[in-house]
C-alpha positions as CSV (number, residue, x, y, z in Angstrom):
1,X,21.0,-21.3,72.8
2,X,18.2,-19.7,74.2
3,X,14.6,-18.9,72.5
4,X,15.5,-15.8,71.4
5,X,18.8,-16.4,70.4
6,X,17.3,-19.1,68.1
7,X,15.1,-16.9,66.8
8,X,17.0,-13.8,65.8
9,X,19.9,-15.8,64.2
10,X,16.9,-17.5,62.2
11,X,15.6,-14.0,61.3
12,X,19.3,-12.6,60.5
13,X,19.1,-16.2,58.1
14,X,16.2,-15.2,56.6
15,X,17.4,-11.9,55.8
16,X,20.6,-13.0,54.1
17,X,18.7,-15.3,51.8
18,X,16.0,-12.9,51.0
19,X,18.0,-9.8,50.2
20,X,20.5,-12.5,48.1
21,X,17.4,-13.6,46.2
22,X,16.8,-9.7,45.5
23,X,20.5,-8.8,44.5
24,X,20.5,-7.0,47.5
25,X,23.9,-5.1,47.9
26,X,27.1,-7.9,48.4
27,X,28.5,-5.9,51.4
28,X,24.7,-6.0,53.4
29,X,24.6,-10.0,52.5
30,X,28.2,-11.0,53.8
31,X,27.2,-8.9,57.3
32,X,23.8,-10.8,57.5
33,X,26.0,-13.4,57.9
34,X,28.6,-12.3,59.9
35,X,26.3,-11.3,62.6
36,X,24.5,-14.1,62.7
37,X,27.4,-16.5,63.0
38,X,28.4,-14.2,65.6
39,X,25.4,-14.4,67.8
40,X,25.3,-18.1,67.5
41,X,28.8,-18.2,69.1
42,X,27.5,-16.1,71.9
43,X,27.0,-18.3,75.3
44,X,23.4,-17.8,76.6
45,X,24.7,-15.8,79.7
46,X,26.6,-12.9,77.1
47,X,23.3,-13.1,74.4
48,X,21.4,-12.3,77.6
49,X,23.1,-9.6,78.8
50,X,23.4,-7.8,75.7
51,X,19.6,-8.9,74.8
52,X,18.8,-6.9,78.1
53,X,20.9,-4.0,77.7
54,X,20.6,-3.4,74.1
55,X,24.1,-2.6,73.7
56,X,24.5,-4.6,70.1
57,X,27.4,-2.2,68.5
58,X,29.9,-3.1,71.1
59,X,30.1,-6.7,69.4
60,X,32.5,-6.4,66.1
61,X,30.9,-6.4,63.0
62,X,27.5,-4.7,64.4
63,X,26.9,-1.1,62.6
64,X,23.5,1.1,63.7
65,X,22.0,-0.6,60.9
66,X,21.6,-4.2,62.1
67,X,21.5,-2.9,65.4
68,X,18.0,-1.4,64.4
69,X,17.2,-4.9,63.2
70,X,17.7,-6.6,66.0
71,X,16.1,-3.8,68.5
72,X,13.1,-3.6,66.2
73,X,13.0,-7.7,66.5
74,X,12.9,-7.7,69.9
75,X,10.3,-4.9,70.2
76,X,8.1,-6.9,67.6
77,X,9.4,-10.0,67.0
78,X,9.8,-9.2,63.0
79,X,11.5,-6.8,60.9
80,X,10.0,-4.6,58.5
81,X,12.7,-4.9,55.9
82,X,12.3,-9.2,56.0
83,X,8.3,-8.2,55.6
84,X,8.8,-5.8,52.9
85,X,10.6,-8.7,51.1
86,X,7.7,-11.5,51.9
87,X,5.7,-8.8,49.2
88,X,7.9,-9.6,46.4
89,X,8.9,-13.1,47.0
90,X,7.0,-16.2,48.5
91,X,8.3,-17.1,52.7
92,X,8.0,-20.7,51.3
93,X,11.2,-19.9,49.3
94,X,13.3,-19.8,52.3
95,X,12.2,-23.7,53.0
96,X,14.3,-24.8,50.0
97,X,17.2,-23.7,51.7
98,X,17.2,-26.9,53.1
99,X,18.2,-28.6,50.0
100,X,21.7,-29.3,49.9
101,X,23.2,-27.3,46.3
102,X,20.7,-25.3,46.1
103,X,21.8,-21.8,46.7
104,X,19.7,-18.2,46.6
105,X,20.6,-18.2,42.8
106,X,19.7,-21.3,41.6
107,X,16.0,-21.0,43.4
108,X,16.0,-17.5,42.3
109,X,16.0,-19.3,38.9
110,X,13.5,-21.9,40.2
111,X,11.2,-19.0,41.0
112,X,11.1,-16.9,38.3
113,X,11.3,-19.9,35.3
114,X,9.0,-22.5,36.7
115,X,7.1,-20.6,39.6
116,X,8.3,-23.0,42.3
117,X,8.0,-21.8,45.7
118,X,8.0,-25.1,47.9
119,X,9.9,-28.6,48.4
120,X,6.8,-30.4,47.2
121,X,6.6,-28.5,43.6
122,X,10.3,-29.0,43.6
123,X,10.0,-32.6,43.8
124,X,6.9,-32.7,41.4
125,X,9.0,-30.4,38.8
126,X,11.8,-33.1,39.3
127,X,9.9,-35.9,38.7
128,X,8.6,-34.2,35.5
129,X,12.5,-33.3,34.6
130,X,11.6,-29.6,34.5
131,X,14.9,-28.8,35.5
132,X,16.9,-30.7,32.6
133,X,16.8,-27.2,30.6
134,X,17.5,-24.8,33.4
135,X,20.4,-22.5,33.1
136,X,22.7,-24.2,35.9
137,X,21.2,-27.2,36.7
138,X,21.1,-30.1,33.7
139,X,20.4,-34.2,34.8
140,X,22.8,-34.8,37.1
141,X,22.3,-31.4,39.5
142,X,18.2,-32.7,39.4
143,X,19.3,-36.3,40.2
144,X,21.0,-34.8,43.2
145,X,18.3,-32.4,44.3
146,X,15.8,-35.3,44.1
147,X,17.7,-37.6,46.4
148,X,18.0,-34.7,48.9
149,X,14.3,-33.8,48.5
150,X,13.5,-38.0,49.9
151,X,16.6,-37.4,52.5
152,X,14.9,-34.5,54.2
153,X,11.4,-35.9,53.7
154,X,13.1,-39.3,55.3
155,X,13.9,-36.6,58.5
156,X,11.1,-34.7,58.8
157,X,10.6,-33.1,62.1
158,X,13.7,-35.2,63.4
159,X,16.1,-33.2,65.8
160,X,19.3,-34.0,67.6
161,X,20.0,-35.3,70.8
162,X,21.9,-32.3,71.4
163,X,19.2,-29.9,70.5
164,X,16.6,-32.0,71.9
165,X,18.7,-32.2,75.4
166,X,18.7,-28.4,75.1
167,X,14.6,-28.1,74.7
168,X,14.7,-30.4,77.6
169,X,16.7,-28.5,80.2
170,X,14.6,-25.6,79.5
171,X,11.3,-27.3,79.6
172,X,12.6,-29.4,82.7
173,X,12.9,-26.1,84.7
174,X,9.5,-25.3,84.8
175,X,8.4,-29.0,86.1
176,X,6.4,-29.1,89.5
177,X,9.0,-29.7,92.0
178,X,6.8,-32.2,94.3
179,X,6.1,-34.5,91.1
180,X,8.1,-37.9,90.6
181,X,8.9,-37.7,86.7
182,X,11.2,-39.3,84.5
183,X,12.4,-38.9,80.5
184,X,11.8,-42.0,78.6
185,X,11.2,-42.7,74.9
186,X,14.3,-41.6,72.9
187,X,14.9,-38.7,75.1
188,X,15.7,-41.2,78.0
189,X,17.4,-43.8,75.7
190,X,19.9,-41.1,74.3
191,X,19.2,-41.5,70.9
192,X,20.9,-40.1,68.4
193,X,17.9,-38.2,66.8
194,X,14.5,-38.3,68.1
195,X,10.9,-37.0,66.9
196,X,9.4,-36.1,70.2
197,X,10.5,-35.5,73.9
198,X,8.9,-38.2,76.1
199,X,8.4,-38.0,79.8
200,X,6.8,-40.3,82.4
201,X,4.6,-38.6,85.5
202,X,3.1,-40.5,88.6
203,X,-0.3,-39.2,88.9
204,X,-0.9,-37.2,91.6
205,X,-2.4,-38.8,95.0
206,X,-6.0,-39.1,94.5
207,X,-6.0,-37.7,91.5
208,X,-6.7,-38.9,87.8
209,X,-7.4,-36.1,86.0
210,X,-5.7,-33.9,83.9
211,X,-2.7,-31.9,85.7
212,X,-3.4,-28.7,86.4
213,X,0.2,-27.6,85.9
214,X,0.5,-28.5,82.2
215,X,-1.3,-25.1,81.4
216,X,1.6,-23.6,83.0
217,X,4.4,-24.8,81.2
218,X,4.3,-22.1,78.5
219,X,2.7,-24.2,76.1
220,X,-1.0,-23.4,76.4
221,X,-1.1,-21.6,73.0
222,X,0.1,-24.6,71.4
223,X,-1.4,-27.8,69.9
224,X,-2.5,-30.3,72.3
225,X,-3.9,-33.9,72.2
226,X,-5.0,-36.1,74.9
227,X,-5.9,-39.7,74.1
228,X,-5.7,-43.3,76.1
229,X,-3.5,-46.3,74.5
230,X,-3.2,-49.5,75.7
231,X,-1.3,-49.1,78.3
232,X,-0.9,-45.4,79.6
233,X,-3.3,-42.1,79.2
234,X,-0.9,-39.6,77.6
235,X,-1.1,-36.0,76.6
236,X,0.5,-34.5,73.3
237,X,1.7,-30.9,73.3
238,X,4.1,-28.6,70.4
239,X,6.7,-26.9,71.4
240,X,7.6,-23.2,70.3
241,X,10.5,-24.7,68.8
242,X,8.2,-27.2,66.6
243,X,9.2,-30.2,69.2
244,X,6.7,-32.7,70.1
245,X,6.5,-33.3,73.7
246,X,4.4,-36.2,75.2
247,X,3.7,-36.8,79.1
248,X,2.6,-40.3,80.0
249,X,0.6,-40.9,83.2
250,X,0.2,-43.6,85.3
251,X,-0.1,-44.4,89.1
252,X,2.6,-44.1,91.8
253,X,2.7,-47.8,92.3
254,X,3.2,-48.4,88.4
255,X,5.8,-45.7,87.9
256,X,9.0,-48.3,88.4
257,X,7.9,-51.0,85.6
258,X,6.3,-48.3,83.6
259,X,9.8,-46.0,83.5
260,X,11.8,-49.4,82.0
261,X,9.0,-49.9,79.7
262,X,8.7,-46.8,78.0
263,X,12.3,-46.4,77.5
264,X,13.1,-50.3,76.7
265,X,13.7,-51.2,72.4
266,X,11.0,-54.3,72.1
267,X,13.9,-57.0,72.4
268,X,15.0,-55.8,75.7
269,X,11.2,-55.7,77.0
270,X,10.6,-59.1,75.4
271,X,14.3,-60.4,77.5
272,X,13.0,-59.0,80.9
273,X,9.4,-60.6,80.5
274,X,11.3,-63.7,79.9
275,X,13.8,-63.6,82.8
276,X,10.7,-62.7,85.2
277,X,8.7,-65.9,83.5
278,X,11.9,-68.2,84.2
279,X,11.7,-66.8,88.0
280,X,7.7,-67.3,88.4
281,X,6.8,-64.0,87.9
282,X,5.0,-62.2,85.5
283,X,6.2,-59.1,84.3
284,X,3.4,-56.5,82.5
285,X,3.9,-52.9,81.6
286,X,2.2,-51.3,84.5
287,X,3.9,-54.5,87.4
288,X,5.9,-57.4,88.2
289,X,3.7,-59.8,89.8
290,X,3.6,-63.3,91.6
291,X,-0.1,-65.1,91.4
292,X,-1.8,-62.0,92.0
293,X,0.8,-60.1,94.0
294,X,2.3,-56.9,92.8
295,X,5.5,-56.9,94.3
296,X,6.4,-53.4,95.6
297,X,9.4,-51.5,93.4
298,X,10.3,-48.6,94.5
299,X,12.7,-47.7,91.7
300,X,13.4,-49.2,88.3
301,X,16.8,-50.4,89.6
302,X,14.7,-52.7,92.2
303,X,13.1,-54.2,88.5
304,X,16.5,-55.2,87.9
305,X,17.4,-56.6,91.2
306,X,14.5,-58.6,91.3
307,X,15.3,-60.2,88.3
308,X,18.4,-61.1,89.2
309,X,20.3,-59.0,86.4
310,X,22.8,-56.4,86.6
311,X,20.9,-53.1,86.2
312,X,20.6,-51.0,82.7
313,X,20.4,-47.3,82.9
314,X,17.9,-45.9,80.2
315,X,20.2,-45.9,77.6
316,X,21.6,-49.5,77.6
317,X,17.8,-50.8,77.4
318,X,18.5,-51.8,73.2
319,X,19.9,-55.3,73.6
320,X,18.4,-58.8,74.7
321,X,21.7,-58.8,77.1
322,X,23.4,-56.8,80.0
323,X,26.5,-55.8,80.7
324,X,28.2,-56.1,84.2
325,X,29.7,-52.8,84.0
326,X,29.7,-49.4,81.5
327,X,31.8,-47.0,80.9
328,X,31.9,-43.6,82.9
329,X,32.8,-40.8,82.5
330,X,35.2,-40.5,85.5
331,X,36.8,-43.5,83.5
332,X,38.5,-41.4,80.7
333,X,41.5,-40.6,80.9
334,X,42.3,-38.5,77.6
335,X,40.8,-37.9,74.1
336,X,41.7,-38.1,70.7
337,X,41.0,-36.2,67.7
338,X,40.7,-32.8,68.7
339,X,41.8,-29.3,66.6
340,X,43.5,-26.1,67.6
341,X,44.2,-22.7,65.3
342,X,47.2,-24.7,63.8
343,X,44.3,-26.3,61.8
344,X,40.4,-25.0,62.1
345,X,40.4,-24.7,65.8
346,X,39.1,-22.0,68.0
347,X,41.5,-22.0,70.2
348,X,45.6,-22.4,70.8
349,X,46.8,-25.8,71.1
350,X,48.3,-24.9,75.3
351,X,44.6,-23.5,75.6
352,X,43.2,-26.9,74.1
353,X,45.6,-28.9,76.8
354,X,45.2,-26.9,79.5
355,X,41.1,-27.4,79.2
356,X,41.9,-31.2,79.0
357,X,44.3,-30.9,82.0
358,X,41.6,-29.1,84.0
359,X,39.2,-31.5,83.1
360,X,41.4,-34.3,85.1
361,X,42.5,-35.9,81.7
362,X,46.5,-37.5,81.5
363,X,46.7,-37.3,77.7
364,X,45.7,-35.2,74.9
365,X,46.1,-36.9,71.2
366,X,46.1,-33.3,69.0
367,X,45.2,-34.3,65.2
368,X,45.1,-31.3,63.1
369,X,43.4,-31.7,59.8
370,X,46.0,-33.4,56.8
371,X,47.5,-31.2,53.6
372,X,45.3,-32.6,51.3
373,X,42.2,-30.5,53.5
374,X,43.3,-27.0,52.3
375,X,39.7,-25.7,52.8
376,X,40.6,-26.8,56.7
377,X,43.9,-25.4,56.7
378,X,45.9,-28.7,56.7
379,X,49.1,-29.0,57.3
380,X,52.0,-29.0,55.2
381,X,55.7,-30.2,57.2
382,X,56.8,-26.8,57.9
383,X,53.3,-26.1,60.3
384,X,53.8,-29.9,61.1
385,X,57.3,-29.0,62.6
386,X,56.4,-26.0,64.4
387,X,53.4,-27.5,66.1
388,X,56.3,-30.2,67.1
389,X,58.1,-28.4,68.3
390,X,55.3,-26.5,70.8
391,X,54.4,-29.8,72.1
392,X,58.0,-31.2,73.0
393,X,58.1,-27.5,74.9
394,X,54.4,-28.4,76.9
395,X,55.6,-31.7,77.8
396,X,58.9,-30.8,78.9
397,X,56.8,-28.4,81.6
398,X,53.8,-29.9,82.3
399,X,54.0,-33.2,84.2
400,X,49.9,-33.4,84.6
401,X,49.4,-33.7,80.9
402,X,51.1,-35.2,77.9
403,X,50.2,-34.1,74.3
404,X,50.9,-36.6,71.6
405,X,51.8,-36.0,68.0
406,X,49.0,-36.9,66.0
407,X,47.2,-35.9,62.8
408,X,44.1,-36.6,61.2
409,X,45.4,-38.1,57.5
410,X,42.8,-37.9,54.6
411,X,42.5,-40.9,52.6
412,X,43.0,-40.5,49.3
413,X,40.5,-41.9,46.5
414,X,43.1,-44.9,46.3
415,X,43.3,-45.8,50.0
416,X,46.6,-43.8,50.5
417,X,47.3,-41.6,53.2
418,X,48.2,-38.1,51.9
419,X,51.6,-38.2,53.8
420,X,54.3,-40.0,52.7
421,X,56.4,-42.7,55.3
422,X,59.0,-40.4,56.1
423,X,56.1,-38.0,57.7
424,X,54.1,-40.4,59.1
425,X,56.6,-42.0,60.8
426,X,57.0,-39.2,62.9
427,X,53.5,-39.2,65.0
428,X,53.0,-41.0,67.7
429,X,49.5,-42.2,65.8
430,X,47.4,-41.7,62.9
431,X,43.7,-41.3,62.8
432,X,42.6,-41.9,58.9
433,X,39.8,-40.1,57.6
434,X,37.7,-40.1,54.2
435,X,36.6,-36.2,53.3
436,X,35.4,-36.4,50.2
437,X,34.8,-38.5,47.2
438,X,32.2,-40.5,49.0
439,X,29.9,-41.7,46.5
440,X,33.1,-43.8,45.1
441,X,31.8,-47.5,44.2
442,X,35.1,-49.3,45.8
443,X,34.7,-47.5,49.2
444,X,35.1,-50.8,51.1
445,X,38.7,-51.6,48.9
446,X,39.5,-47.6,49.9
447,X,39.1,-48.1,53.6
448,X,41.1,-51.6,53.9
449,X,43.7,-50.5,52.3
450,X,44.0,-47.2,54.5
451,X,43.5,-50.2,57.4
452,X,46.7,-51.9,56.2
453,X,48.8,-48.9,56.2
454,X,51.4,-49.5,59.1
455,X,51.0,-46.2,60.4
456,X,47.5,-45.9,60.6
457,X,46.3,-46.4,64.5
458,X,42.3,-45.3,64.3
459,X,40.5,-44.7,62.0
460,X,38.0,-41.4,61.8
461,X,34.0,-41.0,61.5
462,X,33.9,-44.4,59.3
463,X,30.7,-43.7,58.0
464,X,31.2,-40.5,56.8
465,X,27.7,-39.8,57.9
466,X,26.1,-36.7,58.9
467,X,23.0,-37.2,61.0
468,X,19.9,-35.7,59.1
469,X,21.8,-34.4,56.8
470,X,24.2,-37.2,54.8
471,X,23.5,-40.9,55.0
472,X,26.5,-43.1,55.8
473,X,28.2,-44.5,52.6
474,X,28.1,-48.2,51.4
475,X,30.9,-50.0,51.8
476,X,31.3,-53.8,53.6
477,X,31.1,-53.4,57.5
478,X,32.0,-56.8,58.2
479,X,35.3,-56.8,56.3
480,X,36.3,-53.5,57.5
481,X,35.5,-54.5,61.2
482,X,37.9,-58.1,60.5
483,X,40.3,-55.8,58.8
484,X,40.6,-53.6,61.8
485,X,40.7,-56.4,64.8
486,X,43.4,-58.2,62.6
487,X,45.3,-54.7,62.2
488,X,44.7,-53.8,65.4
489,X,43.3,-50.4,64.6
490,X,41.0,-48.6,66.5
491,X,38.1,-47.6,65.2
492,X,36.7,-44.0,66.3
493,X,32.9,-43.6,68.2
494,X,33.4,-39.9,66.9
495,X,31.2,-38.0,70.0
496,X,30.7,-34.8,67.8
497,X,26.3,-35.4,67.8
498,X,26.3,-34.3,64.0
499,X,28.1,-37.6,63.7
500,X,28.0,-40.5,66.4
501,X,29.9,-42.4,64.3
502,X,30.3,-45.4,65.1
503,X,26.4,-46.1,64.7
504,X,26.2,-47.7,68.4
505,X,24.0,-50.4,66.1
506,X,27.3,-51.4,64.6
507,X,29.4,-51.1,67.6
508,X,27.6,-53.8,69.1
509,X,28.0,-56.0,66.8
510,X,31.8,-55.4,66.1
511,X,33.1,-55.1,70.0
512,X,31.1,-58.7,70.7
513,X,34.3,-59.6,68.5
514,X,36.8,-57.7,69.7
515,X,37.2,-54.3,68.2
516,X,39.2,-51.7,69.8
517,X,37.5,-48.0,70.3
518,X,38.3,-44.8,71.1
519,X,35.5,-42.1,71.8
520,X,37.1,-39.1,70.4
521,X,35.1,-35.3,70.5
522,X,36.5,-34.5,67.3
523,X,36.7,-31.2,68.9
524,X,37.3,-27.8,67.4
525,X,37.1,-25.7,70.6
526,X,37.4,-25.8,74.2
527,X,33.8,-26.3,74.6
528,X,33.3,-29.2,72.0
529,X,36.1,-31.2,73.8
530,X,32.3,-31.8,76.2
531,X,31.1,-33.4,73.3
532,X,32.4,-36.7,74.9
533,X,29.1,-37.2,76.6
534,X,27.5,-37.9,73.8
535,X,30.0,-40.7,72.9
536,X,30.0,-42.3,76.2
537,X,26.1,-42.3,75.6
538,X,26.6,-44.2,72.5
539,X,29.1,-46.9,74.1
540,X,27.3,-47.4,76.6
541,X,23.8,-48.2,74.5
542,X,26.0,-50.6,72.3
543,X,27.4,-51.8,75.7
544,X,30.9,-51.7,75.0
545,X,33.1,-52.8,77.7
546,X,35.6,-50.1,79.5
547,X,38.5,-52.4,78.6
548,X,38.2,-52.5,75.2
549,X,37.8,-48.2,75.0
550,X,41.2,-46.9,74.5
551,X,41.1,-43.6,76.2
552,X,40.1,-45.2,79.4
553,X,43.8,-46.7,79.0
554,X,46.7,-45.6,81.3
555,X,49.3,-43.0,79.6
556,X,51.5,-46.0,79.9
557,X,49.7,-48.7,78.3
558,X,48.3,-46.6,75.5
559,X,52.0,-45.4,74.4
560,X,53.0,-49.0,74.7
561,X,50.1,-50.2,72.4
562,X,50.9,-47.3,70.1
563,X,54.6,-48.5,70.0
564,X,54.1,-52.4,69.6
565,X,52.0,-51.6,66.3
566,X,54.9,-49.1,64.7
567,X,56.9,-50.5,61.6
């Protein structure tokens, strides 16, 4: 999403919200947000064309009226209507948005009873139980509203690694082509979330001062801090889109040992420096030396090669330990978990295959959301049997690609599936999934008992977490993960980067003993099915062997595992 695609579906947002809070009329509200669902589905190449040619009402659902908004947006970057609003109520309003069950009416209600108009006086009035007596609220909605007020405080100026890798490639454009750079920090280690955008630049030759290019990056009007720390100079800049960038300098002939330092956890540093003391050489963040010799490095993997170790991209720097080989990419060979319009998918299930078939993959595993999911438009047999039957039709004429029979089973709050045996049965495997009820106390009881089920084969986003948005519920990691080697069930690295969940953290720890995963997009459209590249990220930071990643399995050997563990 482009800058000013950003932008105007944060304006068409902020219009919603403000003409809700003024009882605007219903009909204006609902195509607020129409529109601006629509131009967030826009690809960047379609926004632009239309952004260039002004030719809004040929999209469905856009009259003259919010036409006028967005032409008057791009002509001034504001809208008169959203400013005539800004007279009546406070902007500040809009940033309690961001707490979750709060809605335009309840801080309608916020504003006009107790005069709040920001998170902080929110909290404050919380703390004070102003909120016990409100009409619509009572103890428990203020117990809520508090623990989402020290979630999002927890977050603050966090982003995604998706959106950050999007800041990225548009920042990265505009990078001096004759410079040697690198990303490192979180950006390089593929974190899941990150609070600034770190990149590593080899001064230029003869040259210590302050890059002259910098001031052409775009970002001149923005706030900038140089300073020296202990090890590199470094320059601190703001993106438009509130992103903190930092550019580390150092010289050419440090830039190898520099890159792995800046993008190694502490334990990983600490376990090079060791392996370079065991060898006789010392090992600093600006060179690798004997006595008083730097030895030259041309590249970070030369680091490696002097140690003697197998090398670590960026994003498997975490651990004191290596692995001989990672997964790739080129190594899948199907995914799992992924949605088409017989459940809340975008797009047909032969559409969905024929994307995974051009993508070079053997097997598609098609889980549509459960019955018990009504608000995703689960299941019930009679879809069940006429998805069934389209998929015995694909594979009878499509050699290249096999679609299994799978669905994505909701637990229930007593660790049931919500299909009975004579239903499951039928699937060629089950991923089971928690959608609700998560605050239950006897989560960990809830999840071994869907693990013991005979028909469940994986088992979906375990956490149930949302990244910035919903911690992960409590519930006993180490029984689960013994529950599920035992069982043989897979457990899902769900790729979707609202989720990575399995926390690569964990899936260290539970693959050292033997777990099975599967990195699964938990994709709802063509483009999501992408969304694998984040979970291969993940597997390979928690340094998860190929061999023990189910989709990098054979059509063959996967359908024989599948059968083995069937009652």
């Amino acid at each position: 999403m482009n800058p000013h695609q950003r932008a105007l579906k944060d304006l068409l947002q902020q219009l919603e919200f403000f003409s809700e809070l003024h009882h605007e009329n219903p009909f204006k509200i609902r195509a607020y947000a129409k529109v601006q669902e629509l131009i967030g589905e826009l690809s960047e190449s379609d926004f632009q064309e239309h952004w260039e040619e002004e030719n809004w009402t040929e999209l469905k659902g856009i009259g003259k009226g919010i036409a006028q908004v967005i032409q008057e947006f791009k002509e001034r970057q504001s809208s008169s209507e959203l400013e005539a609003l800004w007279k009546i109520y406070p902007k500040s309003l809009y940033e309690l948005r961001q707490i979750k069950g709060l809605g335009a009416k309840k801080i309608r209600v916020l504003f006009e009873t107790l005069q709040i108009q920001s998170v902080g006086e929110l909290e404050y009035a919380c703390n004070e139980n102003r909120l016990l007596s409100l009409p619509g609220f009572g103890e428990k909605t203020q117990s809520k509203v508090l623990s989402e007020i020290l979630l999002l405080k927890k977050h603050q100026g966090f982003s995604l690694l998706s959106d950050s890798l999007q800041v990225a490639a548009r920042l990265e454009k505009k990078f001096p082509k004759n410079r040697v750079w690198v990303a490192v920090g979180a950006l390089g280690a593929k974190k899941e979330t990150m609070d600034q955008l770190d990149y590593l630049f080899a001064y230029e030759k003869n040259s210590r001062s302050k890059p002259n290019w910098l001031s052409k990056l775009g970002l001149e009007t923005q706030q900038k801090r140089e300073a020296d720390s202990s090890e590199f100079r470094f320059c601190d800049i703001q993106t438009p889109e509130a992103q903190k960038l930092r550019f580390w300098f150092c010289e050419a002939e440090e830039f190898s040992v520099a890159s792995v330092f800046l993008s190694s956890s502490r334990s990983h540093w600490e376990f090079l420096k060791g392996r370079a003391k065991a060898r006789s050489l010392e090992l600093s963040p600006r060179a690798l030396t004997r006595g008083s010799k730097r030895l030259d490095l041309k590249s970070d993997r030369e680091l490696y090669s002097q140690l003697e170790l197998d090398y670590a991209p960026a994003e498997a720097r975490e651990f004191p330990e290596l692995r001989p080989k990672l997964v790739e990419r080129s190594e899948i060979q199907g995914v799992f978990h992924a949605h088409s319009l017989y459940s809340d998918g975008r797009h047909s299930l032969a559409e969905m295959a024929q994307a995974c078939k051009e993508r070079g993959w053997k097997y598609l595993g098609i889980s549509e959301h459960s019955k018990t999911a009504v608000y995703a438009q689960g299941l019930e047999r009679k879809r069940l049997q006429d998805q069934w039957t389209e998929i015995d039709q694909w594979n009878r004429q499509n050699k290249e690609l096999k679609i299994l029979k799978g669905i994505e089973s909701d637990i229930l709050k007593d660790g049931n599936l919500d299909y009975p045996k004579e239903v499951l049965k039928g699937f060629d495997f089950v991923i089971a999934s928690i959608h609700q009820r998560y605050g239950q106390k006897d989560m960990t009881d809830r999840l071994l008992k869907a693990l013991k089920n005979p028909y469940t084969r994986m088992l979906g986003h375990l956490s149930g977490r949302l990244l910035l948005s919903r911690e992960a519920y409590a519930f006993d990691k180490e029984r689960v993960f013994r529950e599920s080697i035992e069982s043989k069930v897979v457990i899902e690295l769900n790729a979707n980067p609202h989720r990575l969940d399995l926390d690569w953290r964990d899936c260290f720890d539970a693959c050292r003993q033997g777990l099975l995963i599967s990195i699964n997009p938990d994709a709802h459209s063509i483009e999501a099915l992408d969304d694998l590249d984040y979970g291969i990220w993940m597997a390979r930071k928690a340094l998860v062997p190929p061999s023990q990643i189910i989709n990098t399995w054979s059509l063959a050997k996967l359908e024989e595992f599948f059968r083995e563990a069937r009652v």
